[in-house]
C-alpha positions as CSV (number, residue, x, y, z in Angstrom):
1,X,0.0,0.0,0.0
2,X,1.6,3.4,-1.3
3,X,2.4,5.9,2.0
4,X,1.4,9.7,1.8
5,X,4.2,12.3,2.0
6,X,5.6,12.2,5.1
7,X,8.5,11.3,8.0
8,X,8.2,7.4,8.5
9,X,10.5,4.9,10.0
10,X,12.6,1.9,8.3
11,X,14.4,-0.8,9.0
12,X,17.4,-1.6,6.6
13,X,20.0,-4.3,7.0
14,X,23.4,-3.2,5.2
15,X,27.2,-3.6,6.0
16,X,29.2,-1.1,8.1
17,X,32.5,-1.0,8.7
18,X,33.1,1.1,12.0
19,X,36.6,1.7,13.3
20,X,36.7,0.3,17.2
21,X,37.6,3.0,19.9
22,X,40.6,1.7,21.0
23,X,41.7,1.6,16.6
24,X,40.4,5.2,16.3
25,X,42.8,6.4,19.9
26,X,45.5,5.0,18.0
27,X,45.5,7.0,14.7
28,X,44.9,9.7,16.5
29,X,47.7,9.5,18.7
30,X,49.8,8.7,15.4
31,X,48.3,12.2,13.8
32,X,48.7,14.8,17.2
33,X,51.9,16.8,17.3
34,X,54.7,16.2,20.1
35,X,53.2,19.0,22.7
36,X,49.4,17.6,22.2
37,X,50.5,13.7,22.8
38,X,52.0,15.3,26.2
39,X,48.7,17.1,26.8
40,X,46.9,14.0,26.1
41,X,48.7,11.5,28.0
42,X,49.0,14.0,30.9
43,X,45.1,14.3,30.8
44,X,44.6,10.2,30.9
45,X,47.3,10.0,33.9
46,X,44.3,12.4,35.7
47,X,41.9,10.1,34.7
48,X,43.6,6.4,34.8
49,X,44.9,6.1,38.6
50,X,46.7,2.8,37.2
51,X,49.2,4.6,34.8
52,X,52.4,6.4,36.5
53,X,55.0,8.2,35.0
54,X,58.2,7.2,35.3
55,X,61.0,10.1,36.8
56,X,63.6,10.7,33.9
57,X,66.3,10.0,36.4
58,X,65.2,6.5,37.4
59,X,67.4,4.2,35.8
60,X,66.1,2.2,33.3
61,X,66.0,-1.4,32.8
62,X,67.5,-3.3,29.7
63,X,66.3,-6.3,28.0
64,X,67.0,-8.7,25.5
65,X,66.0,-9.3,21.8
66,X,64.3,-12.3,22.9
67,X,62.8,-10.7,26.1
68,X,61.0,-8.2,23.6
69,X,60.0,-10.8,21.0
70,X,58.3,-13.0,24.1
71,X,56.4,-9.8,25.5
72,X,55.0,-8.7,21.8
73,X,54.0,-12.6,21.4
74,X,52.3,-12.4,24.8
75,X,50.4,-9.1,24.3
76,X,49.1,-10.4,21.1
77,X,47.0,-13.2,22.8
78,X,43.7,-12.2,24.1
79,X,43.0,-14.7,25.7
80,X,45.7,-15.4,28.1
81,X,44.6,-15.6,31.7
82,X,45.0,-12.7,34.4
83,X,48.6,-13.9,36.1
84,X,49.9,-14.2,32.3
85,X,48.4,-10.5,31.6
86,X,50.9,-9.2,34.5
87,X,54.1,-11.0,33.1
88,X,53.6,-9.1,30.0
89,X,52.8,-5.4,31.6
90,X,56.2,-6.1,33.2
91,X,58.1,-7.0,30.1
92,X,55.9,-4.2,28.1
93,X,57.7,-1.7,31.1
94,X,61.1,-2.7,30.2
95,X,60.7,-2.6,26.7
96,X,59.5,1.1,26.9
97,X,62.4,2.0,29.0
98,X,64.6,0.0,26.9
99,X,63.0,2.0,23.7
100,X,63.5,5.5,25.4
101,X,67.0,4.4,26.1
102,X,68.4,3.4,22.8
103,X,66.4,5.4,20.7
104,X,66.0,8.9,23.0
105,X,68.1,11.7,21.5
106,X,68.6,13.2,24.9
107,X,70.3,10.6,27.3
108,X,69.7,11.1,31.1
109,X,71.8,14.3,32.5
110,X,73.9,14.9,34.9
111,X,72.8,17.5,38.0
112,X,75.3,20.2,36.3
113,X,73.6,19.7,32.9
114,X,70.0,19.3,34.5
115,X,71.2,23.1,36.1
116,X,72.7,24.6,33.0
117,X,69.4,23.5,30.7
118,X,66.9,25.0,33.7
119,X,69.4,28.5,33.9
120,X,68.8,28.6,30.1
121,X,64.9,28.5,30.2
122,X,64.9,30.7,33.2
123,X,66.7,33.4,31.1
124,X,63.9,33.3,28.2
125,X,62.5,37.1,29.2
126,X,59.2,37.4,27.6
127,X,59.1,39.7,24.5
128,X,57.1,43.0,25.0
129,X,54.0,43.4,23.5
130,X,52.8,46.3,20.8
131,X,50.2,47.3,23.3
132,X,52.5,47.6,26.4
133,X,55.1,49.6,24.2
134,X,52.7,52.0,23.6
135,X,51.2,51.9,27.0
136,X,54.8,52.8,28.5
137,X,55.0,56.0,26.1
138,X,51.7,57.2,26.7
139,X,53.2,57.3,30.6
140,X,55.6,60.4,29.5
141,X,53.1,62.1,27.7
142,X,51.7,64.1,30.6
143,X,47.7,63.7,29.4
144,X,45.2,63.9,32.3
145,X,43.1,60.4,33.4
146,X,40.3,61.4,31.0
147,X,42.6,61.3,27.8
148,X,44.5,58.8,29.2
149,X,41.5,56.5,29.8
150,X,40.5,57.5,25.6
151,X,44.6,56.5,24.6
152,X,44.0,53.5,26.3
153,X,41.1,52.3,24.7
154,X,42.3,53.3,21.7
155,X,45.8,51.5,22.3
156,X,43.6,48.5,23.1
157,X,41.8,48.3,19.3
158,X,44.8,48.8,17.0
159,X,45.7,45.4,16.3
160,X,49.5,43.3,15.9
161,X,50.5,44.9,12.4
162,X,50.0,48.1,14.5
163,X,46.9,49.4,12.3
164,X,43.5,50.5,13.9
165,X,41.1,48.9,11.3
166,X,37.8,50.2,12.9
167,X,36.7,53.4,12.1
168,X,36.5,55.8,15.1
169,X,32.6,56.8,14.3
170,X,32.4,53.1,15.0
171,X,34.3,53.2,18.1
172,X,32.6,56.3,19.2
173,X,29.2,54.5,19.2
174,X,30.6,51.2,21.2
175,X,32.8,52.8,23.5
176,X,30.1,56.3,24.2
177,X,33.5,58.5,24.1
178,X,32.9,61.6,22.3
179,X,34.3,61.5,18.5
180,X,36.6,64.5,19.1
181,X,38.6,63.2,22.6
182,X,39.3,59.8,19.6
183,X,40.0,62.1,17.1
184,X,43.0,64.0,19.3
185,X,43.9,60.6,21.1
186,X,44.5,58.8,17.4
187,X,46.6,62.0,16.5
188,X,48.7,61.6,19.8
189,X,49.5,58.0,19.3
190,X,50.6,58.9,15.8
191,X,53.0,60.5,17.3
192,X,54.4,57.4,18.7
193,X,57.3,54.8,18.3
194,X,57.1,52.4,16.0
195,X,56.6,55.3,13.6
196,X,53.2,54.9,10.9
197,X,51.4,53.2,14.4
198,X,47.7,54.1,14.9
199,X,47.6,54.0,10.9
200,X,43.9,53.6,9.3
201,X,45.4,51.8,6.0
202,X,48.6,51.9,4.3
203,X,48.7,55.1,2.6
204,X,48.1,56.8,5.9
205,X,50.6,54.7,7.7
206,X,53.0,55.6,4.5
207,X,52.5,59.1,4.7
208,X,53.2,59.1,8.8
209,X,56.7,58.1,8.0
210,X,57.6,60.7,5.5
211,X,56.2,62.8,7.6
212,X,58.5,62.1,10.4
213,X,61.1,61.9,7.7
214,X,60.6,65.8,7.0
215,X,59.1,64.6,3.2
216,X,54.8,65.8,3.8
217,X,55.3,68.1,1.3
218,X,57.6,65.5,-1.3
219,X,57.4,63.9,-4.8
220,X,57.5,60.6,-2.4
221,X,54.3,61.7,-0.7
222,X,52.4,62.7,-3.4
223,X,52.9,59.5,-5.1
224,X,51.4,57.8,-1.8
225,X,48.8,60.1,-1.6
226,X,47.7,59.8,-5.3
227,X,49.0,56.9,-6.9
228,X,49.8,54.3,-4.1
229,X,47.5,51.4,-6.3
230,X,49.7,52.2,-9.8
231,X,52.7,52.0,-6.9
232,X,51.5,48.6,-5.9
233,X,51.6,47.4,-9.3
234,X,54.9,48.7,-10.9
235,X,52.8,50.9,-13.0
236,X,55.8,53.2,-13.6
237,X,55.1,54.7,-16.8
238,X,51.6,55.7,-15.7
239,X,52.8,57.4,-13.0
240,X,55.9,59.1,-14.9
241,X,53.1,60.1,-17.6
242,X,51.0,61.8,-14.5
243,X,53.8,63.5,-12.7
244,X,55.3,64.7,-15.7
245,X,58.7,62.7,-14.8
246,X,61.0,60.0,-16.2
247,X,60.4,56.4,-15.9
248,X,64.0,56.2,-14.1
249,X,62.8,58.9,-11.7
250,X,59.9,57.0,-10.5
251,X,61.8,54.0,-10.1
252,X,64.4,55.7,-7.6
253,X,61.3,56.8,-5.8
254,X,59.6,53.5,-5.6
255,X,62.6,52.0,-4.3
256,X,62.8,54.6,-1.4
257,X,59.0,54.2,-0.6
258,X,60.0,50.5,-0.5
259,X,62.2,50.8,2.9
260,X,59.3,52.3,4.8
261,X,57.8,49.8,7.0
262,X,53.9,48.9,6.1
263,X,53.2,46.9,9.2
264,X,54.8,49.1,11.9
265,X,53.9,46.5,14.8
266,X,56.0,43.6,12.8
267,X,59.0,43.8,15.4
268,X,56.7,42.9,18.1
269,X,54.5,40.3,16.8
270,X,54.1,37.3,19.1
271,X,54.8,34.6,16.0
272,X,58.4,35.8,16.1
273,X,58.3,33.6,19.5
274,X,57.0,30.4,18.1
275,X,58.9,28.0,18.0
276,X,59.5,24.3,16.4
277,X,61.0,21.1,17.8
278,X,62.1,18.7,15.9
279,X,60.4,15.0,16.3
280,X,63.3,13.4,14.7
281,X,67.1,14.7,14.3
282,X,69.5,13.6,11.7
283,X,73.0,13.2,12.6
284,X,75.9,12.8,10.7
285,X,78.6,10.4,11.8
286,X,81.5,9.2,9.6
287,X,80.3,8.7,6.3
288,X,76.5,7.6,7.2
289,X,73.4,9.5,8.9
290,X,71.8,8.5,12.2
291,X,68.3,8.8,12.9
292,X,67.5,10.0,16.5
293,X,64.2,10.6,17.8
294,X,63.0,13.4,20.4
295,X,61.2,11.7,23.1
296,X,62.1,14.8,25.5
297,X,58.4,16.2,25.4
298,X,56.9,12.4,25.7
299,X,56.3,11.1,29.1
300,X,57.5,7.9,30.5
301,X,54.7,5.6,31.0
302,X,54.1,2.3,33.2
303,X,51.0,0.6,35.0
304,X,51.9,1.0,38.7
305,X,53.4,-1.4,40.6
306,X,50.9,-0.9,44.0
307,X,47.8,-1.4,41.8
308,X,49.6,-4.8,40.6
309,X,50.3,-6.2,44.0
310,X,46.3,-5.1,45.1
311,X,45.7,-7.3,42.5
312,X,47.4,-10.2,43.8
313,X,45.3,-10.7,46.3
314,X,42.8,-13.8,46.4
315,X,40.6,-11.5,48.5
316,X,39.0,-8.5,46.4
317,X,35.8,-7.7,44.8
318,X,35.1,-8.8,41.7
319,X,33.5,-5.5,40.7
320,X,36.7,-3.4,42.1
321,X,39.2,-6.7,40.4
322,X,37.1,-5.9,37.0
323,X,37.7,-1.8,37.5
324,X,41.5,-2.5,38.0
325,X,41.7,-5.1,35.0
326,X,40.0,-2.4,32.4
327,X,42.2,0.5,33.6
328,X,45.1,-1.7,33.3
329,X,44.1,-2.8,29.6
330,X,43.8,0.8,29.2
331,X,46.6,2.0,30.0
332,X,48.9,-0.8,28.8
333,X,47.0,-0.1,25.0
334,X,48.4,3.8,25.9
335,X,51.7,2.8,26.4
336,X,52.0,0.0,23.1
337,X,50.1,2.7,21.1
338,X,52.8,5.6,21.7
339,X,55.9,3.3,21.2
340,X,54.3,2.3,17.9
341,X,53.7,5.9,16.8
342,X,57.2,6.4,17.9
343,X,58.4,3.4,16.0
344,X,56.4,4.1,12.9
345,X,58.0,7.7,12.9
346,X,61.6,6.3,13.4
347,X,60.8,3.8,10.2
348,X,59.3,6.7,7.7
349,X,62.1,9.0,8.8
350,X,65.0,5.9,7.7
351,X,62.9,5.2,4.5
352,X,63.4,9.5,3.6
353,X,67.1,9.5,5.2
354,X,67.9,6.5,2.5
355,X,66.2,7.7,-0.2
356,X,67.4,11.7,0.3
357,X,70.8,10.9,1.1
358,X,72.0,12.8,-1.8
359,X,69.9,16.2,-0.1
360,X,71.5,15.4,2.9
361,X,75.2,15.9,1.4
362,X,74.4,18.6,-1.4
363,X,71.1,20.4,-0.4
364,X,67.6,21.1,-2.1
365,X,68.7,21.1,-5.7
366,X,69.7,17.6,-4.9
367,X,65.7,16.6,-4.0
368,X,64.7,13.3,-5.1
369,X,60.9,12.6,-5.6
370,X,59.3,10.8,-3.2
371,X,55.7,9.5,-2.5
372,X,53.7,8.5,0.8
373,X,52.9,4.9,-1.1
374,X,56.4,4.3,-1.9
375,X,57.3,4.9,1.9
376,X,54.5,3.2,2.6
377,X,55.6,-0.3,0.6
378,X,59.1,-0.4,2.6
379,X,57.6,0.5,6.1
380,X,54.6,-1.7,5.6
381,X,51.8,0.3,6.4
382,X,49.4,1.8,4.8
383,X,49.5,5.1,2.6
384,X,47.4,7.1,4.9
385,X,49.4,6.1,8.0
386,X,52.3,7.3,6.7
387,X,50.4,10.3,5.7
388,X,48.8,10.8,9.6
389,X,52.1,10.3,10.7
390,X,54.5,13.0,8.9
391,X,50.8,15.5,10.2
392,X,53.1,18.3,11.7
393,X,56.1,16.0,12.3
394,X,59.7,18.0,12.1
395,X,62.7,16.5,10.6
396,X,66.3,18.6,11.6
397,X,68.5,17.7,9.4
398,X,72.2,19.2,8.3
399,X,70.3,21.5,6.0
400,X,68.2,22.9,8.4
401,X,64.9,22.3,9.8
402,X,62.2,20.3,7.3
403,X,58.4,19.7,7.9
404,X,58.3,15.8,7.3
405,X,55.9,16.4,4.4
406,X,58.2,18.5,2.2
407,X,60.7,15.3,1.2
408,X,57.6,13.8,-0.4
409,X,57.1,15.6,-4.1
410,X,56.1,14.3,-7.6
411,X,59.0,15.1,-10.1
412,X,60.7,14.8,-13.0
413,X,62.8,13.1,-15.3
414,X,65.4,14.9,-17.0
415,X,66.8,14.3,-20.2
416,X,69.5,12.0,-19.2
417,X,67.1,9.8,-17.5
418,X,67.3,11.7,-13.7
419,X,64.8,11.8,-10.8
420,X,64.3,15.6,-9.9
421,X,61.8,16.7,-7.9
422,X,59.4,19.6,-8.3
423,X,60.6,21.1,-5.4
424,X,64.5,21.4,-7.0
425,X,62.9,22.6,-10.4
426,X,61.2,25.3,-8.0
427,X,64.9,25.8,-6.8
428,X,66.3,26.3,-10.0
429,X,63.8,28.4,-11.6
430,X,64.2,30.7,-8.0
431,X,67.7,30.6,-8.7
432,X,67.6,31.8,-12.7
433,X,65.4,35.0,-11.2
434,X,67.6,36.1,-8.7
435,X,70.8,36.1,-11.4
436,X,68.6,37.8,-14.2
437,X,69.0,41.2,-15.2
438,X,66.6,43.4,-13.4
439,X,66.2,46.1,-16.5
440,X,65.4,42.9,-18.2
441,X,63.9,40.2,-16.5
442,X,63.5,36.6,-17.7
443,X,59.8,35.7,-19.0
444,X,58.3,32.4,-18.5
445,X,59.3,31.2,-22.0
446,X,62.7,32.1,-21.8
447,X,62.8,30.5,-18.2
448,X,61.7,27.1,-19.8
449,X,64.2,27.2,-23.0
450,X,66.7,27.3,-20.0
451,X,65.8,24.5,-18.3
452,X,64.9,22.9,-21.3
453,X,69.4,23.6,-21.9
454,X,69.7,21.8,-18.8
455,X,68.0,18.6,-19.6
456,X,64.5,19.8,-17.7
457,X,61.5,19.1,-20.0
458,X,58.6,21.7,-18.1
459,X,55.9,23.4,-20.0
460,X,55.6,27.0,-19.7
461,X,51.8,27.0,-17.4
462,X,54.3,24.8,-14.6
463,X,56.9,27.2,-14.5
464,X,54.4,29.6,-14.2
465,X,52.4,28.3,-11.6
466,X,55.2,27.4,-9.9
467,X,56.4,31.0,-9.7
468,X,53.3,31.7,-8.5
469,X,53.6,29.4,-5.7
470,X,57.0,30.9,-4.9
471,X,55.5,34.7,-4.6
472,X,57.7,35.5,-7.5
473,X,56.2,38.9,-10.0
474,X,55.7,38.0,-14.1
475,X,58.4,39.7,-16.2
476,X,56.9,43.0,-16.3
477,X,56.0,43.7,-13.1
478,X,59.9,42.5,-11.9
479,X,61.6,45.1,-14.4
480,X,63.7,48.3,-13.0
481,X,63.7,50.9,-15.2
């Protein structure tokens, strides 16, 4: 019988495939950076009263080969009974402090060292902010609480580039301070260090600097103030046409706007202190590369002993016995999950060390291409858990520090039959820009003949879009007159 329009309910039988919780923890333990595994496994040693960590300075246990091929053999058995279960969180505890002993980059220290390392981070003095720069100068002015309370608020809107984006009518309305007392307090903070600060836009920020510089009334500020936009865009003749100058003449002036600063609160931005730690290290030694890992920021994990001689005991509950045994499965599937994302990273990172050796010795130029599925066929996982885990990985290598990700490009193959990457072409074509002649600059086709010379086959559209990806002008708009 046909149903009416309408919300009904139906049964349906189909297939499902749904990752299990304790699957799903461990991907996303293999994706999370260094600092949010810490955060994570601090927040489950809150919550998990089985789990302990383990004092860097403890000395650590060693094992065998065969002790760790017996605990992996154990772990894998479900079934096992409960005494059984025990021997192997033992054996899993010295094989994580065996792990964090021969594959740690930073061995235990001595009390000197421990002292030197905390002096160090005890000398970081925390950068000062835009807003308390200005703050301290508005204490010399000599204003009275009223204006000061205005500066304040005022000091308080302009944002880290050192512009103040909303209009004061705006402000006027939110804040109920009279347009005027803005007006004056926007003009005094003009007046301050970093000069162009309390800027509306670029041409006003501009214009504050040549001001300062004793140029209001210049060719330089007229240019600003009139044609910043055919500035922006290297429209040179335009502007020589309008001014009634020479082409060469504009060119001097564009290059002195160019060392005025457009975002006067740049040398107080807070992204100047962030900083990146390397998950793995590559060291050089003899004639071959080592692959450390750096388990500093990773806590040292074991089920505690106290909870494992409670359950020893013939005599407790079977409901607090069946609490214990979960928290214990818990946390033992915690600690195997991190030494395999630890493990996983250490294998990916030996595949890219082998197969970039020659990057390693000469530099980027020297790039090989590489893909997640052919790291993936010698580690012998899957594509996308090599992909989750190079996520925000860093690699510190002899040529500096290297997002995981960047050693795996597509490429090419040259004429003689040579792997180059993308990334090298991008190096080269980077390269041919900076040696070109600025009063005549290299144009896309020409760019291609020239790698064409040098045995690189790359249509014209690549080397353009890849000069797009590397923030690089076309011809015209790169040539000095």
């Amino acid at each position: 019988m046909a149903q009416g329009p309408g919300l009904y309910q139906v049964q349906r039988l189909s297939l499902q495939q749904i990752l299990a919780p304790q699957l799903q923890q461990s991907l996303h333990l293999l994706q999370v950076t260094t600092l949010e595994l810490n955060a994570l496994v601090h927040e489950e040693l809150q919550q998990n009263p089985l789990l302990e960590e383990v004092s860097k300075d403890e000395p650590r246990v060693e094992v065998d080969a065969e002790s760790e091929t017996d605990a992996a053999t154990a772990a894998a058995k479900e079934d096992q009974d409960f005494k059984q279960e025990f021997e192997v969180l033992s054996k899993l505890d010295d094989e994580w402090r065996e792990y964090f002993a021969q594959t740690s980059l930073f061995r235990a220290r001595s009390p000197e060292q421990e002292e030197q390392r905390q002096h160090f981070f005890d000398s970081i003095v925390q950068q000062e902010s835009l807003q308390q720069h200005l703050l301290q100068q508005l204490n010399f002015t000599g204003v009275s609480d009223e204006e000061r309370k205005v500066a304040e608020f005022l000091i308080g809107s302009i944002n880290d580039d050192g512009y103040l984006r909303t209009p004061l009518e705006e402000l006027a309305v939110s804040s109920g301070l009279p347009l005027e007392q803005l007006q004056k307090a926007i003009e005094l903070i003009q007046t301050f260090h970093p000069v162009g600060v309390g800027a509306r836009d670029l041409k006003e920020c501009l214009l504050i600097q040549l001001d300062r510089l004793g140029k209001s009334e210049s060719i330089e500020a007229v240019i600003v103030n009139q044609h910043l936009d055919d500035l922006g865009r290297k429209r040179f003749p335009e502007i020589a046409r309008a001014l009634g100058l020479t082409v060469e003449q504009v060119q001097r002036i564009a290059n002195f706007i160019s060392t005025l600063e457009p975002k006067p609160g740049r040398m107080f931005s807070t992204e100047q202190q962030q900083y990146v730690a390397a998950d793995v290290v590559v060291q050089r030694m003899d004639d071959d590369y080592v692959v450390l890992l750096n388990d500093e920021q990773i806590p040292h994990l074991r089920i505690s002993n106290t909870y494992k001689e409670l359950m020893a005991g013939e005599d407790k509950l079977s409901d607090a016995k069946e609490y214990i045994r979960d928290k214990i499965r818990a946390g033992k599937f915690l600690i195997k999950s991190i030494y395999q994302r630890q493990q996983t990273i250490y294998n990916i990172a030996k595949v890219i060390v082998d197969r970039q050796r020659e990057f390693l010795d000469k530099g980027i130029s020297c790039l090989k291409p590489l893909t997640m599925a052919q790291v993936a066929e010698v580690v012998g996982v899957h594509e996308t858990t090599v992909s989750r885990a190079v996520a925000n990985k860093y690699m510190q290598t002899p040529q500096g520090l290297f997002e995981m990700k960047y050693f795996f490009t597509p490429g090419f193959e040259t004429a003689s039959g040579v792997a180059m990457s993308n990334t090298s072409v991008k190096e080269e074509i980077s390269q041919l820009i900076e040696r070109e002649d600025p009063t005549k600059p290299l144009s896309d086709q020409e760019i291609v003949a020239i790698l064409k010379e040098k045995g690189i086959p790359i249509a014209r559209r690549t080397v353009a879009k890849y000069r797009n990806e590397l923030n690089i002008l076309p011809s015209n708009l790169r040539k000095r007159y």
